[in-house]
C-alpha positions in Angstrom: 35.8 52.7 36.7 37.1 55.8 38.3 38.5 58.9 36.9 42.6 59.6 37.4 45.2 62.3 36.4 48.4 62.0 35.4 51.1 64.1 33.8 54.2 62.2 31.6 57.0 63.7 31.5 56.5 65.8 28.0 54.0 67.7 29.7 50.6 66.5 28.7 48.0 66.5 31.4 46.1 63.6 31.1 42.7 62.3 32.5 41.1 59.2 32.3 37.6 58.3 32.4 35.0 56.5 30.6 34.9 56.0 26.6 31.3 56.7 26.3 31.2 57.8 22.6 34.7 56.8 19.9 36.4 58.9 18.1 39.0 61.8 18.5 38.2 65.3 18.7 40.8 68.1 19.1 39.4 71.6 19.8 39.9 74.3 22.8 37.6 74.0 25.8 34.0 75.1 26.4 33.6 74.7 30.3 29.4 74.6 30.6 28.4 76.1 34.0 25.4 74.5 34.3 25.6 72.4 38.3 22.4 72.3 40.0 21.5 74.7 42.7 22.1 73.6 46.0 18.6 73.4 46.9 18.2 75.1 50.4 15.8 73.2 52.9 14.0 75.2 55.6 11.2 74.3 58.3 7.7 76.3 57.3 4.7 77.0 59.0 0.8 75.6 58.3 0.3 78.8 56.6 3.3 78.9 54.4 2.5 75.2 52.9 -0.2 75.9 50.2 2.0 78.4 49.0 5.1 75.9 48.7 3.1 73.6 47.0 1.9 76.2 44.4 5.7 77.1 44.0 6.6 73.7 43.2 3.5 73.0 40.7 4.9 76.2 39.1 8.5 75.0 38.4 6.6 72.0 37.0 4.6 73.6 34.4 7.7 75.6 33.6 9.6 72.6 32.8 7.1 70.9 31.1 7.1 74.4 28.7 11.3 73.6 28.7 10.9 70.0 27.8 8.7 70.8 25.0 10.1 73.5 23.6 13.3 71.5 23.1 11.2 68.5 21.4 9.9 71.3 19.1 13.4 72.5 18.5 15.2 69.5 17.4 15.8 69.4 13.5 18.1 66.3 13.2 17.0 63.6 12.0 19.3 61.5 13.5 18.5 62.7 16.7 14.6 62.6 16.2 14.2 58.9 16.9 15.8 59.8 20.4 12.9 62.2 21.4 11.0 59.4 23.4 14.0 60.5 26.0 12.4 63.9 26.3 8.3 62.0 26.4 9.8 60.3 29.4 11.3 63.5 31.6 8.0 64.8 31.0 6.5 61.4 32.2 8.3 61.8 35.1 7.0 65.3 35.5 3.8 64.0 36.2 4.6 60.4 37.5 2.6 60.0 41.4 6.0 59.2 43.4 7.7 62.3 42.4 4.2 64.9 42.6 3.0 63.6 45.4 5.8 62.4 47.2 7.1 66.4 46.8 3.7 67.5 47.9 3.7 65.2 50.7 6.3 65.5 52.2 5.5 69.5 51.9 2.5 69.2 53.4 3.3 66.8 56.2 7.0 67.2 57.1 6.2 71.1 57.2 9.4 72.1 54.6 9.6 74.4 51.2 9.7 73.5 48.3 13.1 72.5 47.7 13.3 70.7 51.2 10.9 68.4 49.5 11.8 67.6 46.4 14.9 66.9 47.9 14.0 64.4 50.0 11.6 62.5 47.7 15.0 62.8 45.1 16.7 60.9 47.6 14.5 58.1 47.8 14.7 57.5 44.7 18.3 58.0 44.3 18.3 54.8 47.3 16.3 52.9 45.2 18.1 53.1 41.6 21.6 53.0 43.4 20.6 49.6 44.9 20.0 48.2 40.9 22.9 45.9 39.6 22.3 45.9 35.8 24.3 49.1 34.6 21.8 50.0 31.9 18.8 50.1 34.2 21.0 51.7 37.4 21.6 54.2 34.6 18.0 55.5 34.2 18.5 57.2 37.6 20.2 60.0 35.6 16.3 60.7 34.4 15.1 61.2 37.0 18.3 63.2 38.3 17.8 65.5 35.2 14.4 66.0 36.0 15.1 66.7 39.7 17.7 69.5 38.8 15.4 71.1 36.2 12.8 71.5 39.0 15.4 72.6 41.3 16.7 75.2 39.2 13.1 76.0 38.4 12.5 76.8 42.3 15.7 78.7 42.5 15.2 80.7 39.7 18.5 80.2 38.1 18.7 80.0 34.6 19.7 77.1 32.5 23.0 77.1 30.4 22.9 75.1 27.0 24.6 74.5 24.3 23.5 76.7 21.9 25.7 79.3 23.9 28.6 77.4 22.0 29.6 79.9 18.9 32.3 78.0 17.6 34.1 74.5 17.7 34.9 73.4 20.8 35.2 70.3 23.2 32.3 71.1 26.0 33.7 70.2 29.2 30.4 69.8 31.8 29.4 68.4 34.9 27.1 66.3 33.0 25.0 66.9 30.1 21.2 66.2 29.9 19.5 64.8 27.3 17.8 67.9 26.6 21.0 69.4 26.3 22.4 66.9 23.9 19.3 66.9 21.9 20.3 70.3 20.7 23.7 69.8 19.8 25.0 71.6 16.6 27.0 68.6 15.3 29.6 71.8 12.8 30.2 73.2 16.9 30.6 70.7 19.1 33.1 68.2 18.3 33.5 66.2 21.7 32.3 66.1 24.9 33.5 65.1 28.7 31.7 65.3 31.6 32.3 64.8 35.5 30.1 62.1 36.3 27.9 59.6 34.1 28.1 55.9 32.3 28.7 54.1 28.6 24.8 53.7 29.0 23.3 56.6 30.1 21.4 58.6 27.4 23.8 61.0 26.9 26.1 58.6 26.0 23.5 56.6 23.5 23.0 60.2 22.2 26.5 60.9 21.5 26.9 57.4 20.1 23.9 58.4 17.7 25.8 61.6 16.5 29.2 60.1 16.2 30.9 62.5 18.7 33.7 61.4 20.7 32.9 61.6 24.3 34.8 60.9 27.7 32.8 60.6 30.9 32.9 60.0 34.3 35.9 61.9 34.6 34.7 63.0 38.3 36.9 67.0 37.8 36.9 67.7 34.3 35.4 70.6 35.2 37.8 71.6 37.6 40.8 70.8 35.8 40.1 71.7 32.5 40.5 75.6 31.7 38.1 77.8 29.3 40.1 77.7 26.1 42.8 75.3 26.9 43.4 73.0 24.4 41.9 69.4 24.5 41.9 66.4 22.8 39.4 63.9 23.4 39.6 59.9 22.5 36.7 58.5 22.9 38.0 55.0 22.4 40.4 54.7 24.6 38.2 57.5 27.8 41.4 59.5 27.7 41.7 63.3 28.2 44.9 65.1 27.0 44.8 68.9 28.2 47.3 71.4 26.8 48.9 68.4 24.4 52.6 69.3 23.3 53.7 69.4 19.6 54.5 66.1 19.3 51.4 64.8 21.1 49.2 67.1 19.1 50.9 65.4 15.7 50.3 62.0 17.4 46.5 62.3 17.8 45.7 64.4 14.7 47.1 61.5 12.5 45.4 58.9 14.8 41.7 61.1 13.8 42.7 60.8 10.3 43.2 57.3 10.4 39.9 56.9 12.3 37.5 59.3 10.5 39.0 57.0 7.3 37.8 53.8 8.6 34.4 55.1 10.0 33.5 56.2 6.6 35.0 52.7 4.6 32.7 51.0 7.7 29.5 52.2 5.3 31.1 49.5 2.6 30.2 46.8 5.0 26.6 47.5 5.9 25.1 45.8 3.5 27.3 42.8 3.0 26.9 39.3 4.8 27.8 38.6 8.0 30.0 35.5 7.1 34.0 34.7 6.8 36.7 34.7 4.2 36.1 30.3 4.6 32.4 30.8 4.6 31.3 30.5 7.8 28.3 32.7 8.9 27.3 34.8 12.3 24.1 36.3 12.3 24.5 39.7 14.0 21.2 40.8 15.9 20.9 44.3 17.9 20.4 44.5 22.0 17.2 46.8 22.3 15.6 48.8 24.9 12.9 51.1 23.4 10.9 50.9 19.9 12.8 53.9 19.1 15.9 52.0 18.8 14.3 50.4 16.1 15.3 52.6 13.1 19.2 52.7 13.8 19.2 48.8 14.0 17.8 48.7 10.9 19.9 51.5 9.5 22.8 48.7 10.7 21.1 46.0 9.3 21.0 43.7 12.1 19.3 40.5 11.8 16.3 40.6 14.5 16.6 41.2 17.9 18.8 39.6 20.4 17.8 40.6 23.3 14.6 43.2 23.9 15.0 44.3 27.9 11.5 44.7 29.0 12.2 46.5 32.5 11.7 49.8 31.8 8.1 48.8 31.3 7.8 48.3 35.3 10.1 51.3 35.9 8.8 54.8 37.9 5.3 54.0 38.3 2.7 53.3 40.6 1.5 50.0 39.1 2.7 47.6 37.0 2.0 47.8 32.5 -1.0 45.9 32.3 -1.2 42.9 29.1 -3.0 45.6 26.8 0.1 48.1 27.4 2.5 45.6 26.8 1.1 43.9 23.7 1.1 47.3 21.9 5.0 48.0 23.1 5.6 44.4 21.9 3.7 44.3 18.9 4.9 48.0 17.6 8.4 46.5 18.0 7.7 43.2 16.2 5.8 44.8 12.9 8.7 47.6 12.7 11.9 44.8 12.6 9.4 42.2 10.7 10.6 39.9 9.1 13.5 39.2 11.2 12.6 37.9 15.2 12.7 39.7 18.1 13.7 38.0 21.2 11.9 39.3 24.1 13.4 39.2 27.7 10.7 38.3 30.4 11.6 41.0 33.6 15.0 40.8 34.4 15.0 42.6 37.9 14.3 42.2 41.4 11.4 43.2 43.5 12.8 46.4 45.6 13.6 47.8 42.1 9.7 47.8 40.3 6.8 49.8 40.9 5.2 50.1 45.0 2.6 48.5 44.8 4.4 45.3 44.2 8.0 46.6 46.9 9.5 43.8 48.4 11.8 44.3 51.7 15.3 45.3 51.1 18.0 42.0 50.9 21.1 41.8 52.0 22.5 41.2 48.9 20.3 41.4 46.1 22.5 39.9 43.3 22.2 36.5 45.2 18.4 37.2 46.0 15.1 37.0 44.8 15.5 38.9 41.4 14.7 37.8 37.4 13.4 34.4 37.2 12.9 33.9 40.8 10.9 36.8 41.2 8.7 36.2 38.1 8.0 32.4 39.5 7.2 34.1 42.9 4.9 36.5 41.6 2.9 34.6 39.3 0.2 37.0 38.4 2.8 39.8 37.0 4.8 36.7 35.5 1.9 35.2 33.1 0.1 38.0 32.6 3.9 39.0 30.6 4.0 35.7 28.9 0.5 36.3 27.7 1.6 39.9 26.5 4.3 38.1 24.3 2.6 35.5 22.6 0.2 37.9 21.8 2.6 39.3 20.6 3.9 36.4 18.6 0.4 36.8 16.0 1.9 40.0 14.6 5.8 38.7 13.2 8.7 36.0 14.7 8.9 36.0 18.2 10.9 34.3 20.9 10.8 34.3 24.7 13.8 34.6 26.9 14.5 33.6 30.5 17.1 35.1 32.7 19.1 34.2 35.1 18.3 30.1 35.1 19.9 28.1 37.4 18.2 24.6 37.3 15.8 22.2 34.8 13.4 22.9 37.4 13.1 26.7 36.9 12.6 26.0 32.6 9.9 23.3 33.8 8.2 26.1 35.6 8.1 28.5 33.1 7.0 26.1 31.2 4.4 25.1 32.6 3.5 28.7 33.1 3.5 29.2 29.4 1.3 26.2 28.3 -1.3 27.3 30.9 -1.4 31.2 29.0 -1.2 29.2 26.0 -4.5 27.8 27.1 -6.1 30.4 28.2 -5.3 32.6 25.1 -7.0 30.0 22.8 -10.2 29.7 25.3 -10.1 33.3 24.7 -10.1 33.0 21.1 -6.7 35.0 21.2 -4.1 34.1 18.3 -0.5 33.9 19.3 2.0 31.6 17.8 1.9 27.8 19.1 5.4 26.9 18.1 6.4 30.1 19.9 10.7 29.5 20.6 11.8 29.0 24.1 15.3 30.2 24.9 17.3 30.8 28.3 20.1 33.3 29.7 23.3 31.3 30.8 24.8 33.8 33.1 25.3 31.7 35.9 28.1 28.9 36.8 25.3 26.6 37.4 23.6 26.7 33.8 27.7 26.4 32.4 27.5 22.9 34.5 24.5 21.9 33.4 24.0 23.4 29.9 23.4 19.5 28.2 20.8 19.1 30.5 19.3 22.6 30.0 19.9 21.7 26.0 17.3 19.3 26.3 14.7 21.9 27.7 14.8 24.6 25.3 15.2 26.3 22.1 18.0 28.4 22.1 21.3 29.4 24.8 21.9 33.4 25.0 24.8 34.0 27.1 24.9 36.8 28.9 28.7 37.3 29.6 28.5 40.8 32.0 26.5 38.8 34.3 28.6 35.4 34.0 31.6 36.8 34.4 30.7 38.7 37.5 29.2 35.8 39.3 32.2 33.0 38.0 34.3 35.0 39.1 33.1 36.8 42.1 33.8 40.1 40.9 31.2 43.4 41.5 32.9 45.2 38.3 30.8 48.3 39.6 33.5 47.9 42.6 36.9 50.0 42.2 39.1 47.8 44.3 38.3 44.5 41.8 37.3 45.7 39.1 40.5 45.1 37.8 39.8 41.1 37.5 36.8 41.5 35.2 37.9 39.9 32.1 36.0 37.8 29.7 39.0 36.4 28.6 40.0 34.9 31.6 40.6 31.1 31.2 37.6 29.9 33.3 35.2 32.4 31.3 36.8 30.6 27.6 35.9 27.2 29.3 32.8 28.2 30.4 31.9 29.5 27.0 33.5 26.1 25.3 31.6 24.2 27.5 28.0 25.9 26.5 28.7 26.2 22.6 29.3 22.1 22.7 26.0 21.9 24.9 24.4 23.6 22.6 26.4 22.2 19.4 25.2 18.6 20.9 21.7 19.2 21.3 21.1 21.4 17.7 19.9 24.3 19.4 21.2 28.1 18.3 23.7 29.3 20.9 23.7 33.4 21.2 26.0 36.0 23.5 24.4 39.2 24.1 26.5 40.6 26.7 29.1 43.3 26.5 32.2 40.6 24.7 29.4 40.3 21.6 30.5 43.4 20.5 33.8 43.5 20.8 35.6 43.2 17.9 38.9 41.6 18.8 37.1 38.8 19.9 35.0 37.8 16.9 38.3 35.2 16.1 37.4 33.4 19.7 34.0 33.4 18.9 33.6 31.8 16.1 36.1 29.1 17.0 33.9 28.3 20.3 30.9 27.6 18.2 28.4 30.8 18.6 25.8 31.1 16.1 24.1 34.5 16.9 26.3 37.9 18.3 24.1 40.4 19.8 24.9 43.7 20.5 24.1 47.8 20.3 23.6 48.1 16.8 26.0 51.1 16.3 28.7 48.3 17.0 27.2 45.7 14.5 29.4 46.9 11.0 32.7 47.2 13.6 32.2 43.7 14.6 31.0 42.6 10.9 34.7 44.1 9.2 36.7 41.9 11.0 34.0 39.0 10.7 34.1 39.5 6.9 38.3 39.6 7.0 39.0 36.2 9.2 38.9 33.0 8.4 37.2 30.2 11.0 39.9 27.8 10.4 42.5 30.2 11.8 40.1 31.2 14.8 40.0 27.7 15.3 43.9 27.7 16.1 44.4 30.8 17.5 41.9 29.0 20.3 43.8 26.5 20.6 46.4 28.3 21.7 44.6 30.7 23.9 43.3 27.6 26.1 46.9 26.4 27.0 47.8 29.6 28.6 47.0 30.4 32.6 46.3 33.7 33.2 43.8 36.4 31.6 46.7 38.9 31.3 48.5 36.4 29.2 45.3 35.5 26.9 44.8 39.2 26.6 48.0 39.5 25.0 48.4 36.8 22.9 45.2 38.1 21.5 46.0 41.4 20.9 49.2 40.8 19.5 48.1 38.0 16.9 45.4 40.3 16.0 47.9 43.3 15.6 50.4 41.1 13.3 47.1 40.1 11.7 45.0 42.9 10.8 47.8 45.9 11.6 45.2 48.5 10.0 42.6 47.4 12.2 44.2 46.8 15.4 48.3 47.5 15.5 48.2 51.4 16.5 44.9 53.0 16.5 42.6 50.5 17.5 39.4 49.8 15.9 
């Protein structure tokens, strides 16, 4: 999605970026000067390199002082299960491709400092840009913010944060670190936008975590937003209004009200069933990433895990986690959301995207390449010595394993095969792991939609995966400006797609899951529940939104407003059908200010 700007004809200047964070927040405009130095790359001689690389080991131990004096700073306890953000920047601070690639290229390319970190910045940058799944591409922004820090270091130029901010205001930056947001004083800052960034970058998980509105990605905020000017920010809907009239102001402060109402009546549905006004129950599980997730899915009461992504494990390092390291990642998760399962993801990437040691050569196009399962059945060592990490795993609370991207029987026959041998060797060992250990797969290709019966009969459990089914059923790159336009999960092929796998599933008595992005949205909880989904998976901040409407609908009437959704041709047209029989429906969730 790409920023715009637009005035209507009242006056309002409007922009339009990303809803990172929901909410409205009304307040004048803090423009944060805070852009990185351009760093300034010149040619040195032999004699000048030792003291270039001393420079740059200096800027490191003075933002490894930075990083942990902002860890020692923060108070909040909402914030403080976000701190492992902060462990990792100063990971990266130490990690072998950004030391020594800065140092070598210093030492052996004969330029300063800045010339070097540069370059190694770069190659990175090459390598995190080439990554298709948005949440991982994301994670470039670490090592971005630990890039400029160092820069700025080198420069000399001082950082600007937020505890400059002396009263409330809507901060308007070119982006806003982690470090940054870590410090927010929740009474001053009332919303953010920012130039550049993503709905999964930390910031925005941050934001999420403090419940302040946020916009990003609005490419010129910065540019076109004045100091003071008055802003309102919806975070819902990733529009700006700058300078609102009268009657626009009025608008938005009764849509806050309205908002602010329903985030606090949410807290009434935390600890009530997941189930229907008929009965009819949905077990609401939380998408994970990091063991520090861990206490706001509880706090949200979700029902186990969905989907754990294991790929940061293999990200920024010199050699892949070895079975010890992933056990104790595994296992800390498992004990902390015991009782309830947690389903972990084998590695859901392709080879130029891990650690060197195991690079492969760049492809063409690596969405239709050698990435998730058919990397993992290509390199077999890194594949089972994962599997053995997990049912290891398995001895210390519920656990199931999940396989991405499948595309034949013969790829589940694999892993299976795979697992029974790890299963073999853990009990030569004299290893405990669970036996009965569940076997589920990802359905995120038009392949596993055509042969989900036969894929039934092979496993434990479906989890769709809509971002990536919809991208590859319908030939769309969403992360492309010119099509983006088409992705919809509501298309008609998408609905038949998802018909056809629930009745697969339905048929064969196996659990059918979604954890892609359409999980948690909660205009479609009527559609899902009439296809037959058992398990909604999603970012646990969204579980009580998607659990209000579960808790006010009946399955019956889902049931028939499918049926009607499945006669009509075009997305647009299923779109609005939806939205208006949800609007006549539920006109305090859905008619004016959205949920």
């Amino acid at each position: 999605m790409t920023s715009s700007e637009k005035n209507n004809p009242a006056g309002d200047q409007i922009l339009i970026g990303i809803g990172a964070s929901p909410g409205i927040a009304i307040g004048p405009a803090y423009v944060l000067s805070g852009s990185c130095p351009v760093p300034v790359e010149r040619a040195i001689s032999a004699d000048e390199v030792e003291g270039e690389i001393a420079h740059f080991r200096q800027a490191l131990e003075l933002a490894r002082t930075q990083l942990r004096e902002v860890r020692a700073r923060v108070q909040d306890q909402t914030l403080a299960e976000h701190l492992y953000i902060i462990d990792t920047h100063l990971l990266i601070l130490d990690d072998e491709m950004l030391v020594g690639g800065t140092i070598t290229a210093i030492r052996e390319q004969f330029v300063n400092a800045e010339g070097g970190l540069r370059r190694t910045l770069q190659r990175f940058r090459t390598i995190f840009d080439s990554i298709e799944d948005e949440y991982l591409r994301e994670r470039r922004s670490d090592i971005d913010f630990v890039g400029n820090r160092l820069l700025r270091n080198l420069a000399g130029v001082a950082h600007h944060t937020l505890q400059q901010v002396v009263r409330p205001a809507v901060v308007v930056a070119h982006d806003l670190s982690p470090a940054d947001t870590l410090l927010i004083d929740r009474e001053l800052v009332t919303g953010f936008i920012t130039d550049v960034g993503g709905r999964t970058s930390h910031t925005a998980i941050l934001a999420r975590s403090l419940g302040i509105p946020a916009v990003v990605g609005l490419e010129s905020a910065t540019l076109l937003v004045p100091a003071d000017a008055p802003v309102i920010v919806d975070g819902s809907a990733g529009v700006v209004i700058v300078n609102p009239t009268e009657a626009t102001f009025r608008e938005y402060l009764g849509k806050k009200q309205v908002y602010d109402y329903r985030e606090r009546e949410l807290q009434a549905f935390r600890d009530l069933p997941p189930e229907t006004l008929d009965g009819h129950r949905l077990t609401l599980r939380v998408n994970l990433e990091l063991a520090d997730d861990v206490p706001q899915a509880l706090a949200n009461r979700a029902e186990g895990v969905g989907l754990y992504r294991t790929e940061f494990l293999y990200m920024n390092r010199s050699a892949p986690p070895s079975e010890g390291e992933q056990l104790a990642i595994y296992r800390e998760i498992v004990e902390r959301m015991a009782p309830q399962p947690v389903t972990i993801r084998t590695l859901d990437v392709g080879g130029d995207k891990l650690v060197s040691e195991i690079n492969l050569a760049g492809e063409a196009n690596p969405a239709l390449g050698l990435r998730a399962i058919r990397f993992s059945l290509k390199e077999v060592r890194l594949f089972r010595t994962q599997l053995r990490a997990i049912l290891r795993a398995s001895a210390h609370g519920k656990v199931r394993l999940l396989l991405p991207m499948i595309s034949g029987v013969a790829e589940v026959r694999a892993c299976r095969d795979h697992l029974e041998q790890a299963k073999a060797e853990l009990r030569q060992e004299g290893l405990p792991f669970d036996p009965a250990l569940p076997l589920g797969i990802m359905i995120e290709t038009p392949a596993a939609v055509f042969i989900a019966e036969l894929l039934a009969r092979e496993c434990d459990f479906f989890s769709v995966g809509t971002n990536d089914l919809i991208q590859y059923a319908l030939a769309i790159d969403r992360g492309n400006e010119h099509v983006a336009y088409l992705y919809n999960p509501l298309h008609p092929a998408i609905l038949r797609a998802l018909g056809q796998t629930c009745s697969a599933g339905r048929k064969a008595g196996i659990a059918v899951g979604m954890c892609g992005e359409m999980a948690a949205d909660p205009m479609c909880v009527p559609v899902l529940l009439a296809l037959g989904f058992n398990e909604l998976s999603m970012n646990a901040v969204e579980i009580p939104r998607v659990k209000r409407v579960l808790r006010q609908v009946r399955h019956a009437d889902g049931v028939r407003l499918l049926e009607r959704l499945m006669q009509l041709p075009t997305a647009r047209e299923v779109s609005e059908c939806l939205e208006t029989e949800m609007a006549r429906r539920f006109p305090e969730l859905f008619a004016r200010f959205g949920l």
